[in-house]
C-alpha positions in Angstrom: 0.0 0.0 0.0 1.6 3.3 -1.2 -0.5 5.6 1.3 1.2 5.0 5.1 -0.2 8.3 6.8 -0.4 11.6 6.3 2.5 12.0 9.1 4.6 9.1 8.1 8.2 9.3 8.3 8.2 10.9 11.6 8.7 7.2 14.0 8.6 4.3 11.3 8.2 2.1 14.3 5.5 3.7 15.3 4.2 4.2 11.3 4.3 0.7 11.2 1.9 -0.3 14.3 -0.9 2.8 13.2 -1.2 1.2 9.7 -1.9 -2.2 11.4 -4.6 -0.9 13.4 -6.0 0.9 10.7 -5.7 -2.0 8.3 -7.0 -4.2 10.8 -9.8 -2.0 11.8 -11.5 -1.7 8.1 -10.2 -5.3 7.3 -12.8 -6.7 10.0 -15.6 -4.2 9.4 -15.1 -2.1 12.6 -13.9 1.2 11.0 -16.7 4.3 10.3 -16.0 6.3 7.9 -12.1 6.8 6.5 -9.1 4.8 9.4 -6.1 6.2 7.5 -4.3 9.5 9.2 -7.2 9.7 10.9 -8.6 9.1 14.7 -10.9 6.2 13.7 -14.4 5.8 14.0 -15.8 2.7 15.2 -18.9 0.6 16.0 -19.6 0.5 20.1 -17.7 4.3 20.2 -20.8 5.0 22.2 -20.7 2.2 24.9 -17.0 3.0 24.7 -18.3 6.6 25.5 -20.5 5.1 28.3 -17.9 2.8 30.3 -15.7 5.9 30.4 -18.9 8.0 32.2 -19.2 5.5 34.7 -15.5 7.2 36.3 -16.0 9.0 39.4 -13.8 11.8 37.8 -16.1 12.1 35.0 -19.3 12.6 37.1 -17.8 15.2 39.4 -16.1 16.7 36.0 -17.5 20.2 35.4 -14.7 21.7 32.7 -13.8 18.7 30.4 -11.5 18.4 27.2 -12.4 16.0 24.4 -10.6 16.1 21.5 -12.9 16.8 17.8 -12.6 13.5 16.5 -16.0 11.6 15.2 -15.2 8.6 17.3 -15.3 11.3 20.4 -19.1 12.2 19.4 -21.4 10.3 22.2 -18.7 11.8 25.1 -18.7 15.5 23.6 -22.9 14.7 23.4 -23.0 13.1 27.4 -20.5 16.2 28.5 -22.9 18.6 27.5 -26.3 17.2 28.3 -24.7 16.6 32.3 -24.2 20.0 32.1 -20.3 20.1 31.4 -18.4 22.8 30.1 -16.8 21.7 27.0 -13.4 22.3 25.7 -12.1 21.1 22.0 -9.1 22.2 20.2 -9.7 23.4 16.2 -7.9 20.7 14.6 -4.4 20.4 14.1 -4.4 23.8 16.2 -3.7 25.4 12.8 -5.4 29.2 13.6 -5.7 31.7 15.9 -7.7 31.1 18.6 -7.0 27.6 18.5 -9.8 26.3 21.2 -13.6 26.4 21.3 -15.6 26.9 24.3 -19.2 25.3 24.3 -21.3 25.8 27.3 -24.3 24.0 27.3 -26.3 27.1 28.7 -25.3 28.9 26.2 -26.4 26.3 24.1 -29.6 26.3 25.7 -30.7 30.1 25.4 -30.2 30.0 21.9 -32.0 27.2 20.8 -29.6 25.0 19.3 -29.4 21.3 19.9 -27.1 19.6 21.8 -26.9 16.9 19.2 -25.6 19.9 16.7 -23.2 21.2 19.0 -21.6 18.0 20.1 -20.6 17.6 16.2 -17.4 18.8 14.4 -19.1 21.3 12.4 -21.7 21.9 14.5 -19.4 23.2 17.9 -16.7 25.3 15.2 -20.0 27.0 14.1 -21.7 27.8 17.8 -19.3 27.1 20.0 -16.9 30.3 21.7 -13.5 30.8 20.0 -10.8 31.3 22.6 -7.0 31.0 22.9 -5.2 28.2 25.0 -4.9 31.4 28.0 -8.4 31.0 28.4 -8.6 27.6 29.3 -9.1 27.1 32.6 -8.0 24.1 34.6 -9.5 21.3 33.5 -11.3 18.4 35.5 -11.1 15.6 32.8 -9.2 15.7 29.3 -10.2 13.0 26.8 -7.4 12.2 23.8 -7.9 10.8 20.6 -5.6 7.5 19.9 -4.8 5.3 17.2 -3.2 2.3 19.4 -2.9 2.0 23.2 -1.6 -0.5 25.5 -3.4 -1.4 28.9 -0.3 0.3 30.5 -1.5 3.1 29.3 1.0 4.1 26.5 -1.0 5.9 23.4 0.1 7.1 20.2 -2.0 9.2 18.0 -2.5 9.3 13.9 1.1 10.8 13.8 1.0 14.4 13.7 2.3 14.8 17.2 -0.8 17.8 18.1 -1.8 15.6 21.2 1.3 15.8 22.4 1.7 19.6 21.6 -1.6 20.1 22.9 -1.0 18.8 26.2 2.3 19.9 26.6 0.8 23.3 26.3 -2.3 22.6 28.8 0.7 21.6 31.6 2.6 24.0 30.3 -0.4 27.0 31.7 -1.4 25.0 34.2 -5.1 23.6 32.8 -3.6 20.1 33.7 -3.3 19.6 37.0 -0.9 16.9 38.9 -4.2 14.8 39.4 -6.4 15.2 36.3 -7.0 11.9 34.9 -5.9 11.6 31.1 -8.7 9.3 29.0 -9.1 8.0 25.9 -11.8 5.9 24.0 -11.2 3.4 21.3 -12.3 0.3 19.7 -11.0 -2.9 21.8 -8.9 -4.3 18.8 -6.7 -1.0 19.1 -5.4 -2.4 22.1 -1.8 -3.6 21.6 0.4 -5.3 23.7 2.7 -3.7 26.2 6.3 -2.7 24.7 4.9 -2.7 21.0 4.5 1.9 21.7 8.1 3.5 23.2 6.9 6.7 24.8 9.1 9.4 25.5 9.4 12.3 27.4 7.3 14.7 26.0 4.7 11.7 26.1 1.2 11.6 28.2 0.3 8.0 29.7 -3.3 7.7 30.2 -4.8 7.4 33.2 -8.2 5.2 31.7 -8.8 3.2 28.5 -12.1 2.5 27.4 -13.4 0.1 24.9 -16.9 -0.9 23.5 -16.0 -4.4 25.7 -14.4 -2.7 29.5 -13.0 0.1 31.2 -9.4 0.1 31.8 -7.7 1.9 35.1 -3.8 1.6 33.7 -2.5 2.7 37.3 0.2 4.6 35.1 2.7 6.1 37.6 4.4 7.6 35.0 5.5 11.5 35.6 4.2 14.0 33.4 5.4 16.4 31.3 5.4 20.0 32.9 5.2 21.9 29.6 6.3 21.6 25.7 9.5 19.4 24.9 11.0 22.7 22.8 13.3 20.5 21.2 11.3 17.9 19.7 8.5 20.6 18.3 9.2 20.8 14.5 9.7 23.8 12.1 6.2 22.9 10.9 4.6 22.5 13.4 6.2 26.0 14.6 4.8 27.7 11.4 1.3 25.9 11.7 1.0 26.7 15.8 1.3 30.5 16.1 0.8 29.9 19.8 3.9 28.1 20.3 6.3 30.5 19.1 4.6 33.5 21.8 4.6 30.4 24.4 8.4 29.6 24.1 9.4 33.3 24.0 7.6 33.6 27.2 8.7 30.0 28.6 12.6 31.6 27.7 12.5 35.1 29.2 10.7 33.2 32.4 14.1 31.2 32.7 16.5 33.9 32.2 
């Protein structure tokens, strides 16, 4: 297959395990829509949505993060009808103002469905732009993966914006010491342990849930306290604007 990922080159290894899980996925039916460079969509993403609800973090959650993916829909959907405070990055955090805010009063006086707003286009359209200094602290943050061990180790479709993403969030202090790190995925995403080498700009998750069980990884891993500078590429520089203002504030803090 010519077509390896949008991002490919950047970790072969890790190039190599996304296109099995991709393959795999639309080989046995599971996928929804397009796997490749993508976040996939799956059948059960919404009793994987369910089994991560059933958290205690999640039910005390009143500010939570989930990422824009489709396969995200049914936990953007439950955030906002329990009354949750939603924050979603613009993908690939490509423009300014690179965050929406959708708050389901909001949502409320105007009329417009929760169902709508919950949805890609539908929260860029009616939710709140705002810039990562507007985020507050967060009480839950929900990633998109591609393949994730019951460890607790994740890798993404390869673009490395999760990673920016929350290295920024720790970086302002919106993720705190104790606020658990999620995803949702499709059981057969699971790989086994060893098979994804995180390193230290990486974020081990906290829960993993499937369409089959919830996962509690006990990861004691430490987290990042801000962006890994020197792993942040000159793309990824010209395609952030945020990052360039956050490092030159990061270095004149240090000086």
């Amino acid at each position: 297959m010519n077509d390896r990922g949008r991002w490919a080159g950047r970790n072969p290894a890790k190039d190599e395990l996304r296109n099995a899980v991709w393959d795999n996925l639309v080989a046995d039916g599971v996928a929804i829509g397009p796997a490749r460079s993508h976040i996939p969509n799956f059948t059960g993403a919404d009793l994987a949505a369910w089994h991560l609800t059933q958290i205690p973090a999640w039910k005390t959650a009143k500010t939570v993060k989930v990422n824009p993916d489709s396969a995200q829909y049914s936990l953007r959907l439950r955030a906002l009808y329990e009354g949750k405070t939603l924050y979603c990055p613009v993908p690939e955090l490509v423009q300014e103002a690179p965050y929406v805010r959708i708050d389901p009063a909001v949502l409320r006086g105007k009329g417009i469905t929760f169902e709508l707003a919950a949805s890609h286009q539908g929260y860029m359209f009616h939710g709140e732009r705002i810039d990562f200094t507007d985020v507050p602290e967060l009480d839950l943050c929900v990633f998109g993966s591609v393949a994730v061990t019951r460890e607790g180790a994740r890798t993404g479709k390869g673009g490395g914006f999760a990673d920016i993403e929350s290295g920024i969030l720790n970086e302002l202090g919106c993720i705190r010491a104790d606020t658990p790190l999620v995803t949702s995925i499709h059981s057969s995403q699971l790989v086994p342990a060893g098979q994804i080498v995180m390193l230290e700009f990486d974020c081990w998750l906290d829960y993993v849930a499937t369409e089959a069980e919830l996962i509690r990884t006990d990861s004691r891993h430490p987290r990042p306290k801000g962006v890994s500078w020197k792993h942040v590429q000159p793309d990824q520089f010209d395609s952030i604007p945020f990052l360039r203002e956050l490092q030159s504030r990061t270095v004149g803090q240090s000086i």
